[in-house]
C-alpha positions as CSV (number, residue, x, y, z in Angstrom):
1,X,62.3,201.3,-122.8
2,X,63.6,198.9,-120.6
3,X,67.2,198.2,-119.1
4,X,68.9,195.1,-119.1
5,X,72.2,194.0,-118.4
6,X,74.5,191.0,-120.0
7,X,77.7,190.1,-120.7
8,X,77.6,189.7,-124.4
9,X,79.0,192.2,-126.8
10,X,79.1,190.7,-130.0
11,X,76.4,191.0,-132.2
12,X,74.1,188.1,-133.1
13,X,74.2,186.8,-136.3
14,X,71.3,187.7,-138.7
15,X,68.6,185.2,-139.1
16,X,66.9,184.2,-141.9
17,X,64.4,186.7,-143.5
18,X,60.6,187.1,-142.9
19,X,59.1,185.8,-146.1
20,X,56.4,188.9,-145.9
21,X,58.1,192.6,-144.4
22,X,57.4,193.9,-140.8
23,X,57.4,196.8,-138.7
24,X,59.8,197.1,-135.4
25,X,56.8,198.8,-133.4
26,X,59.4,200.3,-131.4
27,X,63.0,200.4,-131.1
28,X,65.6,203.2,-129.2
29,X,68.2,204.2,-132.0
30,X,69.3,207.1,-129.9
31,X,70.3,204.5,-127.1
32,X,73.7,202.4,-127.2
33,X,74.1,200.0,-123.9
34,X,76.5,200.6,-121.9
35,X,79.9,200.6,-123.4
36,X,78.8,200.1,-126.9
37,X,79.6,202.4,-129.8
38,X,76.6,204.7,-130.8
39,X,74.0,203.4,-133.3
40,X,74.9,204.1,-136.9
41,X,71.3,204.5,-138.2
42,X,71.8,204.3,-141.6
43,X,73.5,200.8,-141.2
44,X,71.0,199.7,-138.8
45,X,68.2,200.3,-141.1
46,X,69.7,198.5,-144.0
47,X,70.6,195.7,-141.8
48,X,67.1,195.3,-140.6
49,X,65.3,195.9,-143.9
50,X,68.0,192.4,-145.5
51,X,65.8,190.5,-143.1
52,X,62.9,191.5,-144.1
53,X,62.1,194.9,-141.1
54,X,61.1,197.4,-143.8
55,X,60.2,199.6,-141.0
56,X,60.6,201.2,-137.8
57,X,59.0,203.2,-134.6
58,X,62.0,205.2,-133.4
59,X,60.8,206.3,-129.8
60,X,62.0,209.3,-127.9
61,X,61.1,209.2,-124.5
62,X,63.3,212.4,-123.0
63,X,63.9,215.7,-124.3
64,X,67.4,214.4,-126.0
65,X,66.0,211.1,-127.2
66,X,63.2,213.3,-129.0
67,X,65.1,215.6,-130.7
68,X,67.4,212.8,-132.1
69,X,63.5,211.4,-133.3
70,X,62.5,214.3,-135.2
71,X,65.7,214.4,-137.0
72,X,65.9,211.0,-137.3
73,X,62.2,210.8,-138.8
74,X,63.1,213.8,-141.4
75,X,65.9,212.1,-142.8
76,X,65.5,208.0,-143.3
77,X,62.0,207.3,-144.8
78,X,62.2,203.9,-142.9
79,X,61.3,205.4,-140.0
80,X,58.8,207.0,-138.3
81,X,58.5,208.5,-134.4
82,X,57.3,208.0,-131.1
83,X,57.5,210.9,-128.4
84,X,56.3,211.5,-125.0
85,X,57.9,212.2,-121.4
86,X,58.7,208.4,-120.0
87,X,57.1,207.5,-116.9
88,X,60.3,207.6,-115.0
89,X,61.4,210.9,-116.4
90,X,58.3,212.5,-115.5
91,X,59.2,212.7,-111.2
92,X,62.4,214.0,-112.5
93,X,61.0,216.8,-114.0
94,X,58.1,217.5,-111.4
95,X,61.0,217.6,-109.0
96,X,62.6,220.4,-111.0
97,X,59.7,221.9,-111.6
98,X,60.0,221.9,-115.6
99,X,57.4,219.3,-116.3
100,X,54.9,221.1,-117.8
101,X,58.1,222.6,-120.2
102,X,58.7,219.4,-120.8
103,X,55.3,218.1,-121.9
104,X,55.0,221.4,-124.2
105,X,57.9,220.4,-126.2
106,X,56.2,217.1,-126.7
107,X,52.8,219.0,-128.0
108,X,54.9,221.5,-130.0
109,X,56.0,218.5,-131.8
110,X,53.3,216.1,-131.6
111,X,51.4,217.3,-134.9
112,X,54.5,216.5,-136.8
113,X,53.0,214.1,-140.1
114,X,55.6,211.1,-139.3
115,X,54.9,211.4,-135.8
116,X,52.5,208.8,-135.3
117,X,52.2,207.7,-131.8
118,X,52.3,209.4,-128.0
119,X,54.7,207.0,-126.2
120,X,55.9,206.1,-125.1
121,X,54.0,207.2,-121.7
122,X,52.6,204.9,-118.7
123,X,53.2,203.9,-115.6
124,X,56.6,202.2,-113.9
125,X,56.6,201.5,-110.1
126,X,59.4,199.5,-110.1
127,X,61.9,201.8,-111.2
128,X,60.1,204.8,-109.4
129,X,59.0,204.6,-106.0
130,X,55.5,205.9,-104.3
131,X,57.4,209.2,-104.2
132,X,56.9,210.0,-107.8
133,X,53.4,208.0,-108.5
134,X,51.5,211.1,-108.5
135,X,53.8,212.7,-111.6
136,X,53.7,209.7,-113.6
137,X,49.7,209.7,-113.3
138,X,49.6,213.0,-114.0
139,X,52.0,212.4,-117.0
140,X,50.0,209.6,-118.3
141,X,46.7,211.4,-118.3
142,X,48.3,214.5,-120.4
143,X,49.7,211.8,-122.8
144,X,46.1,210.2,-123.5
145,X,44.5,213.4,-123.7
146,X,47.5,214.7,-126.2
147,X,47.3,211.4,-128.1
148,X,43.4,211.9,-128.4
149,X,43.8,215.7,-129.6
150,X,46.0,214.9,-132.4
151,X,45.0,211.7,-133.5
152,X,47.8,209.4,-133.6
153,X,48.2,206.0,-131.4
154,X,48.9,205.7,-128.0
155,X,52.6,203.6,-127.1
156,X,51.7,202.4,-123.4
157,X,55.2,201.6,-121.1
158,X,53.7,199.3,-118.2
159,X,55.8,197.7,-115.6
160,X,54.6,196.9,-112.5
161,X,51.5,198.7,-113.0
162,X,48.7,197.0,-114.7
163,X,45.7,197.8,-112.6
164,X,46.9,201.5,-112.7
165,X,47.5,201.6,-116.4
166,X,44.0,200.0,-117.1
167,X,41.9,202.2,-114.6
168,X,43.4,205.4,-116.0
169,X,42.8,204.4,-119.7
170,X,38.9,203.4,-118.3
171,X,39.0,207.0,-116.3
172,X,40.3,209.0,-119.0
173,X,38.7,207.5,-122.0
174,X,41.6,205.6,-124.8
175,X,42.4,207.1,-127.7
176,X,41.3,205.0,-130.8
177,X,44.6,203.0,-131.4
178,X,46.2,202.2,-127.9
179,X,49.5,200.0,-127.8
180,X,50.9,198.0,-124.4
181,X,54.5,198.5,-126.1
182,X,56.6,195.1,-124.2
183,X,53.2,193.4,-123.5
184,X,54.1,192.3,-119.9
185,X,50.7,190.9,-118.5
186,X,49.4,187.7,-117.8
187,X,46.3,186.0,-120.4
188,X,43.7,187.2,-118.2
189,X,45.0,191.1,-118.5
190,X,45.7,190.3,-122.4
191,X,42.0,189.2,-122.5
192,X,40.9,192.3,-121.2
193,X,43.2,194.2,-123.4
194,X,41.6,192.6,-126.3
195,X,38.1,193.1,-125.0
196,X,38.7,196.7,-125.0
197,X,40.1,196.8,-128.5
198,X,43.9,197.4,-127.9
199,X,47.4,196.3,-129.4
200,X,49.8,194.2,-127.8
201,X,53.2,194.7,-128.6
202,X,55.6,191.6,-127.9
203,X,59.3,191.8,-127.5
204,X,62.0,189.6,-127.1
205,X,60.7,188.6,-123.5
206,X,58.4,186.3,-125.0
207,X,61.0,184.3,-126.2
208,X,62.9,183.8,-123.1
209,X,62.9,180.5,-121.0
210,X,61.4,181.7,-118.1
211,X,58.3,183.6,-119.8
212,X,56.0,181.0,-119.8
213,X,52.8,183.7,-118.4
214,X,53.7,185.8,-121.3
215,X,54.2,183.3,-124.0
216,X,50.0,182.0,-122.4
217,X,49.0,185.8,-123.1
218,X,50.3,185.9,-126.1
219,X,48.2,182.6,-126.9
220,X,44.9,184.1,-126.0
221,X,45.5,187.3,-128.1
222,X,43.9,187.4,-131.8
223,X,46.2,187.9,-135.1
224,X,44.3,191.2,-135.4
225,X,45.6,192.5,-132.3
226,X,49.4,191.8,-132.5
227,X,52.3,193.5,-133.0
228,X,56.2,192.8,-132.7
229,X,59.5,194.9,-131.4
230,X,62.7,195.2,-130.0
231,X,62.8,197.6,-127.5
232,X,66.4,197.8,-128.8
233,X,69.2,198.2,-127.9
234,X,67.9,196.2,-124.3
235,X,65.4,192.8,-124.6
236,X,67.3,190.7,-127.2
237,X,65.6,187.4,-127.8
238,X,67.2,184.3,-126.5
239,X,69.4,182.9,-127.2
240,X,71.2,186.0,-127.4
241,X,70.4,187.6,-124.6
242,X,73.2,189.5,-123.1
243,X,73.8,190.7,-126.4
244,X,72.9,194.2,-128.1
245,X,69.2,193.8,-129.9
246,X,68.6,195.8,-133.2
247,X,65.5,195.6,-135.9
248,X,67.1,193.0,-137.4
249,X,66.4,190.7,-134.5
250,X,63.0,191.1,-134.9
251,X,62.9,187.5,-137.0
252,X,64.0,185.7,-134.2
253,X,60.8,186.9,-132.1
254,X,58.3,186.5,-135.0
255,X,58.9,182.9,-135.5
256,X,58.6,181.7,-131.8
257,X,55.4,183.8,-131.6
258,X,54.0,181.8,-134.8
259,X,55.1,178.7,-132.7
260,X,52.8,180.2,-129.9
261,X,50.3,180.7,-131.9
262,X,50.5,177.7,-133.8
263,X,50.0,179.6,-137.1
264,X,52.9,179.9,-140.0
265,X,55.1,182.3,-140.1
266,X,53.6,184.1,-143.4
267,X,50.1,184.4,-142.0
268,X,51.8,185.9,-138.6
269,X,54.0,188.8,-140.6
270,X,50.8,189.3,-142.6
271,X,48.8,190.2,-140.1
272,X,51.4,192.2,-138.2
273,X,52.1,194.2,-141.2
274,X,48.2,194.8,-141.4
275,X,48.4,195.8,-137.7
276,X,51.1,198.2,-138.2
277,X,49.1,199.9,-141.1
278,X,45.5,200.1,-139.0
279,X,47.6,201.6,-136.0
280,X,50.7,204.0,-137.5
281,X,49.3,204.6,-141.2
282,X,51.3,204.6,-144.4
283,X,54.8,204.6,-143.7
């Protein structure tokens, strides 16, 4: 999850669809920006699934947003869930003194069948200060060892935090399918990502202007270790940033990835669709 701010309000229009089906490997349908309506998920879903994003990761990342996840999981067969305390939630709830409430909730629900991934979890030290470091770590390491103990994937939230996130993965040992969810390294920490065998997730970032580092990580990362989202509703792709994002954006990032990568834009959905299976399972 990641917040953004823009003028925009009117929704982009919908591009053209993906001539093989996708995954959005994680979206917020529980989140509306500011001053926007609530998501209708049903129409969200169909919208996405016109152009070609059969499916979805709804993520829950506080106690609200995971409730509306296991709900949202039961009833539209499109999706399937993400849960886990968020990095900047975490101090919140050290500060309380409910974490450790919190983080049961998460395990009570965690074996849940169309729960398929811990996340998403991590590290964020720009939104939290030094103050709260300690709870995220502590946070983070209860995620991996959750994510290892049920068997499902790992959903990583990075921002300002790279050496961190990497030394605790190498310190606590990565589950077997690990995801950087909004990939927001440079080639050299993709590299290193690959070299240890994780997924790396790109949003709409990759597309905009000013991206150039992440558009050269992106380059140096193998078919077999891509995937695509929105991070909706925040991250639209350019040229419509500013605007709300939704699944059905997800085109828009595919095809200036397969410009990236200088591969067609059949062989890239392929191969995120066979990402999405090795990593989440039948949907």
């Amino acid at each position: 999850m990641a917040h953004e701010t823009g003028s925009h309000s009117s929704p982009p229009p919908a591009p053209a669809p993906l001539p093989i089906p996708v995954a959005d490997n994680h979206t917020h349908l529980d989140i509306s920006r500011e001053g926007q309506e609530p998501v209708d998920v049903r129409a969200t879903i169909e919208a996405a699934k016109a152009v070609g994003v059969t499916r979805m990761v709804q993520v829950g990342c506080d106690l609200p947003g995971v409730e509306f996840t296991m709900r949202a999981i039961e009833e539209h067969p499109e999706l399937v869930g993400g849960i886990a305390i968020h990095p900047n939630e975490a101090p919140k709830h050290a500060e309380r003194g409910d974490l450790d409430q919190a983080l049961a909730t998460i395990e009570r629900y965690a074996g849940h069948p169309r729960v398929r991934a811990i996340g998403e979890t991590g590290l964020d030290y720009f939104r939290t200060g030094p103050e709260g470091v300690a709870a995220q770590q502590d946070s983070f390491r209860w995620h991996i060892d959750l994510a290892k103990r049920v068997g499902k994937a790992l959903q990583i939230h990075d921002r300002e935090a790279h050496d961190d996130v990497l030394r605790l993965l190498r310190e606590e040992g990565a589950p077997d399918a690990v995801v950087l969810h909004c990939f927001s390294g440079d080639a050299a920490m993709a590299s290193e990502c690959v070299d240890r065998g994780y997924y790396l997730s790109f949003a709409g970032t990759v597309t905009f202007k000013n991206a150039r580092g992440l558009r050269d990580a992106l380059a140096v990362t193998p078919l077999e270790r891509i995937l695509v989202e929105t991070d909706a509703p925040y991250l639209t792709p350019s040229p419509f940033r500013g605007a709300p994002n939704a699944p059905y954006l997800v085109p828009v990032t595919v095809r200036l990835m397969a410009d990236v990568l200088n591969v067609d834009v059949p062989s890239l959905c392929a191969a995120i669709a066979a990402n999405t299976e090795r990593v989440y399972g039948n949907w």
